[in-house]
C-alpha positions in Angstrom: 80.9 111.2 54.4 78.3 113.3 52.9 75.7 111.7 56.0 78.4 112.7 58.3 78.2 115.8 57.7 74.5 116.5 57.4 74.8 114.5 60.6 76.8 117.3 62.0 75.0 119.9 60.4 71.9 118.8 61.7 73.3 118.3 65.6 75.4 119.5 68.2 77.1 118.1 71.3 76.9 119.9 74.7 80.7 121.0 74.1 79.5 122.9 71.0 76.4 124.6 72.8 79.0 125.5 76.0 80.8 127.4 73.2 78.5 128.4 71.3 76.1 130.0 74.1 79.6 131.1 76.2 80.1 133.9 73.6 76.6 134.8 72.6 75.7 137.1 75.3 78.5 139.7 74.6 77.8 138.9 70.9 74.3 139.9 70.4 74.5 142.9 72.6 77.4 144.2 69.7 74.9 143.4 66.9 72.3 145.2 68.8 74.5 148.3 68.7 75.3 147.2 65.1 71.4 147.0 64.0 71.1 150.7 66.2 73.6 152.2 63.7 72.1 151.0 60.8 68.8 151.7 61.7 69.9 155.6 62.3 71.1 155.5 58.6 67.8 154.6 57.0 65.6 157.0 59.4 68.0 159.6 58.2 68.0 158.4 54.4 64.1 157.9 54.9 62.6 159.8 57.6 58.7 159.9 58.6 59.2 156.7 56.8 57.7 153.4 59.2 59.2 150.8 58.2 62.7 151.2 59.0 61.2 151.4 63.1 59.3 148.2 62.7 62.4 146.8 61.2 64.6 147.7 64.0 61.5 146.6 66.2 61.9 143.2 65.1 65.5 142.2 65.0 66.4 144.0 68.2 63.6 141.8 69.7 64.7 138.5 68.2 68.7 139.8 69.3 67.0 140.3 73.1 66.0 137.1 73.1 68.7 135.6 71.8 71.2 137.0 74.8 68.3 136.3 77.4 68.6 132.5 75.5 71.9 133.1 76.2 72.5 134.6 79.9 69.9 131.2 80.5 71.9 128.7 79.5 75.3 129.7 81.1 73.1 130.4 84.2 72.0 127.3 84.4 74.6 125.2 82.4 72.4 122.2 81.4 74.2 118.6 82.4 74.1 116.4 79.4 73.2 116.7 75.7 69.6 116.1 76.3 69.3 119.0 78.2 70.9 121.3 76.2 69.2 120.0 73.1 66.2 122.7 73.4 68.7 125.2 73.4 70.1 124.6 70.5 66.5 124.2 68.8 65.4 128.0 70.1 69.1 129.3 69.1 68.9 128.5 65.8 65.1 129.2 65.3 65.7 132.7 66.9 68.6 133.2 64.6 66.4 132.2 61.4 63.8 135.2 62.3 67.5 137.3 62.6 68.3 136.3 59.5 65.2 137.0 57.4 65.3 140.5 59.3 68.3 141.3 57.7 67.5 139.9 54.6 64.1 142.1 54.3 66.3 145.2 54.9 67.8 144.9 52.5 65.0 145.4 49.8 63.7 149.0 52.1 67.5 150.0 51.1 67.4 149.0 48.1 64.6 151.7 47.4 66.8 154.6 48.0 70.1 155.6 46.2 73.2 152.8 46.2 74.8 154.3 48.2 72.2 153.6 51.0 72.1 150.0 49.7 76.1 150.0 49.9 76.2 150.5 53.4 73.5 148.6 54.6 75.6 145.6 52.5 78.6 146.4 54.5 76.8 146.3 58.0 75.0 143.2 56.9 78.2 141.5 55.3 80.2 142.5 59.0 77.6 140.4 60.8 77.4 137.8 58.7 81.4 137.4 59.5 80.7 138.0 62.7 77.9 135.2 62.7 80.7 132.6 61.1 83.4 133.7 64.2 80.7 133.1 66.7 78.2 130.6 66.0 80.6 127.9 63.8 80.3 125.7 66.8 76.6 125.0 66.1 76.7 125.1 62.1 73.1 124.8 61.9 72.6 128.2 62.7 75.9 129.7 61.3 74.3 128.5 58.0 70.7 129.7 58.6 72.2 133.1 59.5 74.0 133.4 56.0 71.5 131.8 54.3 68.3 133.4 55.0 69.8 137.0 54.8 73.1 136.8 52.3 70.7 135.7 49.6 68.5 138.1 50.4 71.0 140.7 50.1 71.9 139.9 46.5 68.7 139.7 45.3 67.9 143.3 46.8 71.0 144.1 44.7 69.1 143.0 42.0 65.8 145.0 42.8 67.5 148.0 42.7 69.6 147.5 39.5 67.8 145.1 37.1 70.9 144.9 34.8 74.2 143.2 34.5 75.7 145.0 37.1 72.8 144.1 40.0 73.3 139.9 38.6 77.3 140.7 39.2 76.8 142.0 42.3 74.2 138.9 43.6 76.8 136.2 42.3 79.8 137.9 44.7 76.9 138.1 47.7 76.3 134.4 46.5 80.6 133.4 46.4 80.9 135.8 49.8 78.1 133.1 51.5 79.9 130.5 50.3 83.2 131.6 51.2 81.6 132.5 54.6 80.2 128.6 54.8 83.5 127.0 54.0 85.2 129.2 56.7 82.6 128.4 59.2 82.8 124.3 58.1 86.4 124.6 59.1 87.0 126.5 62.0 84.1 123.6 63.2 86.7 120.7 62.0 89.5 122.5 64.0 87.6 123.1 67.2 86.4 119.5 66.8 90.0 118.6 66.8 91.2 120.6 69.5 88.3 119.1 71.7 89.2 115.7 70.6 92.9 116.2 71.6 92.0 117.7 75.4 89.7 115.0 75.5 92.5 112.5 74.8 94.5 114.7 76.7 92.7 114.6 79.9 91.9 110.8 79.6 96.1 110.4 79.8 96.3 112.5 82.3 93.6 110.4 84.2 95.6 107.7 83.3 98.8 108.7 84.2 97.4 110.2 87.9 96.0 106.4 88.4 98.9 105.3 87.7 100.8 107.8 89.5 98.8 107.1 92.3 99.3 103.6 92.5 103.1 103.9 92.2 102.5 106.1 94.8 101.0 103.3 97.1 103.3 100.7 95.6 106.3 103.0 96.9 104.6 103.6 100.5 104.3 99.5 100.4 107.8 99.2 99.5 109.1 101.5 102.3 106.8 99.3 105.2 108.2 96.3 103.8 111.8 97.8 104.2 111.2 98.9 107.4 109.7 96.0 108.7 112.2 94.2 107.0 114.8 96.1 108.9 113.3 95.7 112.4 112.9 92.3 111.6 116.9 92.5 110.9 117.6 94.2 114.3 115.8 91.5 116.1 117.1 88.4 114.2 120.2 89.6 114.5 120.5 89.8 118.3 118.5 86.8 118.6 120.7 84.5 115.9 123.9 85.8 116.9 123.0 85.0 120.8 123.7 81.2 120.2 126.1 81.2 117.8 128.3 83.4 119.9 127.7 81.0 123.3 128.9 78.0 120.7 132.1 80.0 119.7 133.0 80.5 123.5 132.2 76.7 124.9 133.9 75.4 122.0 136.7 77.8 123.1 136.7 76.6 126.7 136.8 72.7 125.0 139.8 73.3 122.7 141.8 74.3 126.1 140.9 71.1 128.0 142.9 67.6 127.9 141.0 65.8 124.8 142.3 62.9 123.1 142.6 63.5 119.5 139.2 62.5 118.9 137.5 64.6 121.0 140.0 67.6 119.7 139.0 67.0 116.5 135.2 66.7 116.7 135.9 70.5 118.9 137.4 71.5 116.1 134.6 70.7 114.1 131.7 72.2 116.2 134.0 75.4 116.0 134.4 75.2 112.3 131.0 74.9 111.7 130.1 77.9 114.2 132.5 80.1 112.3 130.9 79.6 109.1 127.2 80.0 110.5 128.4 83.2 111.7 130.0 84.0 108.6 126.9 83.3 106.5 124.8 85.4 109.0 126.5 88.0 109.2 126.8 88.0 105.0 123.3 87.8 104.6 123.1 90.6 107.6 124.7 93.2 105.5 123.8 92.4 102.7 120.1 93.3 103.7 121.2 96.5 105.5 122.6 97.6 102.0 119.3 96.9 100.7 117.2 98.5 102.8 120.0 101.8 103.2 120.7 101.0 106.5 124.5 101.5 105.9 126.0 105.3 106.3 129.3 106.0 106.3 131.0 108.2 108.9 134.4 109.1 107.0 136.9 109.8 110.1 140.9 110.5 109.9 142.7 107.1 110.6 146.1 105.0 110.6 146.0 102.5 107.6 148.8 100.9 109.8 146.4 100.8 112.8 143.7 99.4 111.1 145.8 96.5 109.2 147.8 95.6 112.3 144.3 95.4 114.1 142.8 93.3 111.3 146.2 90.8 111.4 145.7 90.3 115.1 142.3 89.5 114.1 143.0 87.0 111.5 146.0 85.4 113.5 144.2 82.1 114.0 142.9 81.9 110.6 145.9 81.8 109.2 147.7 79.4 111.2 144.8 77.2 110.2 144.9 77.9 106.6 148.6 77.5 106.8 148.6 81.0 105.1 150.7 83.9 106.1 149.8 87.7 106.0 152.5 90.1 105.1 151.5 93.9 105.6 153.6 96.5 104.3 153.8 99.5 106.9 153.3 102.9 105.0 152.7 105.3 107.6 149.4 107.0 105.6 146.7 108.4 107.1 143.2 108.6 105.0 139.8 109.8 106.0 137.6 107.0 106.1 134.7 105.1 108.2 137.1 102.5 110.1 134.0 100.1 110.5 133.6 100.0 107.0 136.5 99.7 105.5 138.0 97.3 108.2 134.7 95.1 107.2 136.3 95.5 103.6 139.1 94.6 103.9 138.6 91.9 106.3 136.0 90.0 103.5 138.6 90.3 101.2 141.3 88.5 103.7 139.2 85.9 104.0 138.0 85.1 100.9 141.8 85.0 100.3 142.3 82.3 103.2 139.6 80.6 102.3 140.3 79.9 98.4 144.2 79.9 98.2 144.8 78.6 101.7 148.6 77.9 102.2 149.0 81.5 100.0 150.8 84.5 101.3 148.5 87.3 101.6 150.5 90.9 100.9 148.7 94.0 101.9 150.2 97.2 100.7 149.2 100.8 100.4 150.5 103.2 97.8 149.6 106.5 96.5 148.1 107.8 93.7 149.3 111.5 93.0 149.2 113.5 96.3 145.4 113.6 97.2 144.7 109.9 96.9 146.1 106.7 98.6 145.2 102.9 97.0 145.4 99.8 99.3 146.2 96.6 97.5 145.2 93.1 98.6 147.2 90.7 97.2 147.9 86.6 97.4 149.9 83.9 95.3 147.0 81.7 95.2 145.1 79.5 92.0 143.3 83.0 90.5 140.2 83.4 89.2 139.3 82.6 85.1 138.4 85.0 82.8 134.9 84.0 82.2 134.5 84.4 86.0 136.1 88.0 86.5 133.3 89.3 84.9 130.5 88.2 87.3 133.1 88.4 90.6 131.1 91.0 92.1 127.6 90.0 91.3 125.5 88.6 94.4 125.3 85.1 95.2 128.2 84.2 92.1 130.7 81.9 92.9 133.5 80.9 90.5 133.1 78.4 88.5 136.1 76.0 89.6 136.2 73.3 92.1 138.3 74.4 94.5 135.7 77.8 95.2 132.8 75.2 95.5 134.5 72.9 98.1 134.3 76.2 100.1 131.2 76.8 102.3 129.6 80.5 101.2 127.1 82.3 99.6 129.0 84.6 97.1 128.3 87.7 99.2 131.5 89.1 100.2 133.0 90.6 97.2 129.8 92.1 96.4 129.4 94.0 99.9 132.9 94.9 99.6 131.7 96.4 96.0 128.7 98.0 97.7 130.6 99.2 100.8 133.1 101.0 98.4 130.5 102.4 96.2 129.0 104.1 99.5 132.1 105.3 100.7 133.3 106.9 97.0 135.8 103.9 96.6 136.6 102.0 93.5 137.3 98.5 94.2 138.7 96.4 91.0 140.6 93.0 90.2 143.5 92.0 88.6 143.6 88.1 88.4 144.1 85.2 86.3 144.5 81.4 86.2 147.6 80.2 88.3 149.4 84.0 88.9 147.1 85.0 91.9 144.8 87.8 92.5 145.2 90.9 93.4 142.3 93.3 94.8 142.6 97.4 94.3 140.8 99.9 96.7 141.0 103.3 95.0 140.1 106.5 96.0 141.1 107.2 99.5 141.4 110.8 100.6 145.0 111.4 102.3 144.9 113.2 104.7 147.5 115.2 107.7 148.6 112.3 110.6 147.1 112.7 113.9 148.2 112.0 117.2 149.1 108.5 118.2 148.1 107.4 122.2 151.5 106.1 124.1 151.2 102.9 125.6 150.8 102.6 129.6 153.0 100.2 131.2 152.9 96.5 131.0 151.7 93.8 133.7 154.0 90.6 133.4 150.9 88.4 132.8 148.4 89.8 131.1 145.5 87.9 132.0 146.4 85.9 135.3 144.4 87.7 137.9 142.6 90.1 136.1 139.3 90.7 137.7 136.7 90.8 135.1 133.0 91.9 135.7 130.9 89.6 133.3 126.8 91.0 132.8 124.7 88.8 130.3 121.0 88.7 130.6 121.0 85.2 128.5 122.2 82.2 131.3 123.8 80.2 128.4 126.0 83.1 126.8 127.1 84.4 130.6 128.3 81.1 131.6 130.0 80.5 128.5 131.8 83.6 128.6 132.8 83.1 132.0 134.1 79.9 131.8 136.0 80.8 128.9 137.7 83.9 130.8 138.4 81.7 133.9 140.1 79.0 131.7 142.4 82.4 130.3 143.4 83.0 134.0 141.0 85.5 134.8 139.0 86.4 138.4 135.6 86.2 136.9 132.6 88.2 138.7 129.0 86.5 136.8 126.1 89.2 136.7 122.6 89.1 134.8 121.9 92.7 135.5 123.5 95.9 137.3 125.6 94.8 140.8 124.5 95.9 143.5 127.7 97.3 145.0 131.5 98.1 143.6 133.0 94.6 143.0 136.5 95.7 142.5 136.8 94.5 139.0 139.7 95.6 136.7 137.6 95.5 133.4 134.0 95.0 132.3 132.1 93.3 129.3 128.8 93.8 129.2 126.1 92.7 126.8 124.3 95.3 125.3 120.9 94.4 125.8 120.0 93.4 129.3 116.0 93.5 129.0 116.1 95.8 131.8 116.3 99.9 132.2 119.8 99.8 131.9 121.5 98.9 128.4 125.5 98.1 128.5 125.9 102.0 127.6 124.0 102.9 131.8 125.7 99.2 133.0 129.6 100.4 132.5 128.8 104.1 133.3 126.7 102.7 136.9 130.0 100.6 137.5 132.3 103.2 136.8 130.8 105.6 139.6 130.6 103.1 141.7 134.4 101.6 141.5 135.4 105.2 141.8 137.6 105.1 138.4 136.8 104.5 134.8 137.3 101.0 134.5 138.4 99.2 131.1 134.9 98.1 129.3 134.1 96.3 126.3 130.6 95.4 124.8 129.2 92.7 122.9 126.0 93.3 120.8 124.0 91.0 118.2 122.4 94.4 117.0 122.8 95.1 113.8 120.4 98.4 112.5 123.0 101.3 112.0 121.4 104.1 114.8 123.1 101.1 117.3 126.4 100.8 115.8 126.2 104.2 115.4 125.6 104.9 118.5 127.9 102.3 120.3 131.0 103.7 117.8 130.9 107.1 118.7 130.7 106.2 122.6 134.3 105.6 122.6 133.6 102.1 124.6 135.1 99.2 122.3 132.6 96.5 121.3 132.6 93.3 119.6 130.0 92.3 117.3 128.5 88.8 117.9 129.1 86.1 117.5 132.6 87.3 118.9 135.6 85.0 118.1 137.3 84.4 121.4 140.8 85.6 119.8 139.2 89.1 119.2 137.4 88.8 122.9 141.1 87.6 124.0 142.9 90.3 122.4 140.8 92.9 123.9 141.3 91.9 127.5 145.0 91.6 127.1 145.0 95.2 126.1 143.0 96.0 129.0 145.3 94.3 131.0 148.6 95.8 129.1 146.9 99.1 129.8 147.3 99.8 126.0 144.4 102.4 124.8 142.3 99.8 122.6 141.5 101.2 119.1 137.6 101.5 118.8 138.7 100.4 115.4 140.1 97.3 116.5 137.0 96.1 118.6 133.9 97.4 116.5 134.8 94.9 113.5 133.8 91.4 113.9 
C-alpha cells in the first residue's frame, strides 16, 4: 500500500497533467496578483528596503514561467504519457523555487511587527489552499508547494517570537500542512475515481454502440431476408398454385365422364389428393405472410348472413363428402370487418370441423354481446378435443394428440392463422371443448354496426349455364385447356385465348388469369374486352398471387376473383351467378 502511494506520489498519468495544466494558466496569473498585493504590504511596512523587490522579482518570475509552462502544454496537448512526462518534471521543479520564495518571505516579515507577519501568513496560508484545489491532480507538486514554504512559515513564526507562543504557532502551521496534505491526498482518490468510472463508462458505451451497431445490421439482414422471403412467396405462389389448380379442373372434367367405378374412384383420389396439396399450400402461404407482416386488414361494413351463406355454398361439396351438414342461423347483423379475412377464418375453422368430426352437424350462430359488439359461434357435435390438448390448440404445427386428428392429412396451421388473423383484426378467438360433447369456437369482438343497402337480384335465365358464352384468357396452355374443357362439359360456349382478342367475341362473361406475361394483366384484359363488346361484361379472375398490394389491389377493383387453386364448385358457382344475373359478392369470390 505504502509503495502505492509513493508510486503515486512520485508519478502522474497524462489524465492528471490534462488537469492539472488545464487550470494552471488562470491559476498563476491570480497568485501573481496575490504575490503583487503582498509585495505592496512589505514596501509599505519596509520602504527603501531591497529585499522585498528582489523577492517579488523572483516568485513573479518562477509564476511567469509557470503559466508560459502552462499556456505550452494545452497548446500543444502532448499525446501519451511519455510526452507529457517533461512537463510534469518542469511543473513541479518550477513550483519548488515558488515554494521556497514564499517560505523566505516569510523570515523578511518576520523582522517587522506581527502584525506584518500576520498578514503575510494569511496571504501565504490562502495560496497554499489554493495550491491543494489546483495542483492535487499531480501530488508531487501539491506537496512540494506546502512543504517547502508552510514549514518555512512556522519557523519564521518562531524567529520572531522565540517563546512558547512562536513554538504554538509553528505546530498549527505544521497541523494546517498536514491538514492541507490529507485534503489534497483525497480530492486525488476521488478524481482517480471519477476518471476510473468515465473510463468504465465510456468503454460500455463502446460496448453497447458495437453492439448497437450490429443489432443494427442484424435487423437490416432480418428485413432482406423478409423481403426476399416475401418475393419469393409471391412467385412460388403463382407458380405452385398454377398446377394444382389445372389438376383440380381435369379431375373436374373426369368426375363428369362415364367411368366405371374404378376409374371413379381413382378420380376421386387424384382430386382428394389435389385438395389437400392446395390446402397445405395455401396454410403454409399465410402462415409466412403473417410472418413477414404481409397481412393488413381493411375493416369494411358487411352482412354476417352474406358472408356465411357464401361460405356454405362454398363448402356444399365438402360436406356431402364428409356426410356432415352445416346449419347457419340467420341473424340479420351487420359488423365492420375485412370480409377476406374473416371469411378465411371462419372457413379454417369449417373445415377443421369437417375434417375431424366428419358425419357432425356444424351450427354457425351469431349473437351479441351488449349493444357495440356481435360474437359468431362455430359449433359441431363431433369427438372434442382433451384437456391436455386445449392448451396447445393454437400453437403452430400442434396437432391433438388422438388418433382420429392424426389419420387426417395437415400441418396444424389453421387454428393458429385463425388465432393470428383475429389478433390482427382486434378479435378474440377462444374454445370451449371436451372429450365426447363437441367443440365449440368463439369469435369475439366484432364491431356492430348500421345495415347497408342490399343489391336486388336481376332476372333469372331458365338454365343457367347452357349457352353461356364464356371468354377464357390463360397464358399457361395446360390451365387454359383445363378450364375450358371443364366449362364446355358445364354447357357453356367456350372462346380459348392466351392473351387480349383481337376483336369483340360476343361473350356473355369473362375469366381471366391475372398474370398474362404480357402488357396487359387480367385488371387491362376485362377492361379492353369491355370497350370492345360495348357493355360491361360479367368478369371473374383467377390469381396464384399471394403478396397483399395484389389482393389488395384486385379486392378493391370490384371484379370478383378466385384464389388458385380454385375448386371448380366456387368457379361453378360464380358463372351461375353471372348467368342468374345476381350481383356476385366480391366477398363470395375473393376467398378460396
Amino acid at each position: 500500500m505504502l509503495r502505492e502511494r509513493l508510486h503515486a506520489f512520485g508519478s502522474a498519468e497524462k489524465w492528471q497533467l490534462d488537469y492539472l495544466f488545464d487550470l494552471s494558466f488562470q491559476a498563476w496569473l491570480v497568485h501573481i496578483g496575490v504575490v503583487t498585493a503582498t509585495m505592496a504590504l512589505l514596501v509599505y511596512a519596509w520602504p527603501g528596503e531591497t529585499w522585498p523587490w528582489v523577492w517579488y522579482a523572483a516568485i513573479c518570475s518562477f509564476s511567469v514561467a509557470l503559466a508560459v509552462l502552462a499556456w505550452h502544454y494545452t497548446h500543444d496537448r502532448p499525446e501519451d504519457d511519455a510526452a507529457a512526462r517533461p512537463y510534469g518534471v518542469a511543473h513541479s521543479v518550477l513550483t519548488f523555487f515558488v515554494g521556497m520564495s514564499w517560505g523566505l518571505g516569510a523570515f523578511g516579515a518576520a523582522t517587522g511587527d506581527f502584525h506584518y507577519l500576520l498578514v503575510y501568513s494569511l496571504a501565504l496560508g490562502g495560496t497554499a489552499l489554493a495550491a491543494v484545489s489546483s495542483q492535487h491532480a499531480l501530488p508531487r507538486s501539491c506537496f512540494i508547494s506546502l512543504w517547502t514554504s508552510v514549514p518555512l512559515l512556522g519557523l519564521a513564526h518562531l524567529y520572531h517570537d522565540p517563546g512558547l507562543g512562536g513554538v504554538a504557532v509553528m505546530v498549527m502551521m505544521l497541523l494546517y500542512g498536514g491538514v492541507l496534505s490529507i485534503l489534497s491526498f483525497r480530492l486525488l482518490r476521488f478524481m482517480t475515481a471519477n476518471v476510473m468510472l468515465t473510463r468504465s463508462l465510456d468503454a460500455k458505451l463502446g460496448e453497447i454502440t458495437e453492439m448497437a451497431a450490429e443489432l443494427e445490421d442484424a435487423r437490416r439482414e432480418a428485413v432482406e431476408a423478409n423481403l426476399s422471403k416475401s418475393r419469393f412467396l409471391a412467385h412460388a405462389s403463382h407458380d405452385l398454385r398454377q398446377p394444382v389448380h389445372a389438376i383440380g379442373l381435369f379431375t373436374a372434367c373426369l368426375r363428369d365422364l362415364r367411368l366405371d367405378p374404378e376409374a371413379r374412384q381413382h378420380v376421386a383420389s387424384i382430386d382428394n389428393a389435389a385438395r389437400s396439396v392446395s390446402r397445405l399450400l395455401g396454410s403454409l402461404l399465410d402462415i409466412s405472410r403473417l410472418d413477414v407482416g404481409g397481412i393488413v386488414p381493411q375493416p369494411e361494413r358487411i352482412s354476417l348472413d352474406d358472408v356465411l351463406r357464401g361460405i356454405g355454398r362454398q363448402n356444399a361439396d365438402a360436406l356431402r363428402e364428409s356426410g356432415g351438414d352445416l346449419v347457419v342461423e340467420p341473424a340479420g347483423t351487420w359488423v365492420s370487418a375485412d370480409p377476406a379475412l374473416l371469411s378465411t377464418m371462419i372457413q379454417n375453422l369449417i373445415s377443421n370441423a369437417l375434417k375431424y368430426a366428419r358425419g357432425a352437424t356444424v351450427r354457425i350462430r351469431v349473437r351479441l354481446d351488449g349493444e357495440h359488439h356481435a360474437v359468431l359461434e362455430i359449433s359441431d357435435d363431433g369427438p372434442g378435443i382433451a384437456e391436455a390438448d386445449l392448451r396447445h390448440i393454437f400453437d403452430e404445427f400442434y396437432r391433438a394428440g388422438n388418433d382420429a386428428h392424426h389419420k387426417e392429412e395437415g400441418l396444424g396451421l389453421g387454428l393458429a392463422i385463425v388465432r393470428r388473423l383475429g389478433g390482427l383484426m382486434g378479435l378474440d378467438v377462444g374454445i370451449d371443448s371436451a372429450e365426447g360433447r363437441g367443440t365449440t369456437i368463439r369469435i369475439a369482438g366484432l364491431p356492430v354496426v348500421e345495415p347497408g343497402a342490399i343489391s336486388v337480384p336481376r332476372a333469372h335465365r331458365q338454365h343457367p349455364l347452357t349457352g353461356l358464352a364464356v371468354c377464357v384468357i390463360d397464358d399457361d396452355p395446360d390451365v387454359l385447356a383445363a378450364t375450358a374443357t371443364l366449362l364446355r362439359r358445364w354447357g357453356c360456349e367456350v372462346m380459348e385465348f392466351t392473351s387480349l382478342p383481337e376483336e369483340a367475341v360476343g361473350c356473355d362473361a369473362v375469366v381471366s388469369d391475372f398474370d398474362l406475361g404480357g402488357s396487359l394483366d387480367g385488371f387491362g384484359i376485362v377492361a379492353r374486352i369491355r370497350e370492345m363488346e360495348g357493355w360491361n361484361v360479367p368478369a371473374a379472375i383467377l390469381t396464384g398471387r399471394s403478396e397483399p398490394e395484389t389482393l389488395m389491389h384486385l379486392a378493391r377493383s370490384g371484379i370478383p376473383f378466385l384464389r388458385k387453386p380454385a375448386h371448380p364448385a366456387e368457379l361453378r358457382a360464380l358463372l351461375t351467378g353471372f348467368a342468374l344475373g345476381d350481383e356476385v359478392q366480391e366477398d363470395d369470390a375473393a376467398i378460396s
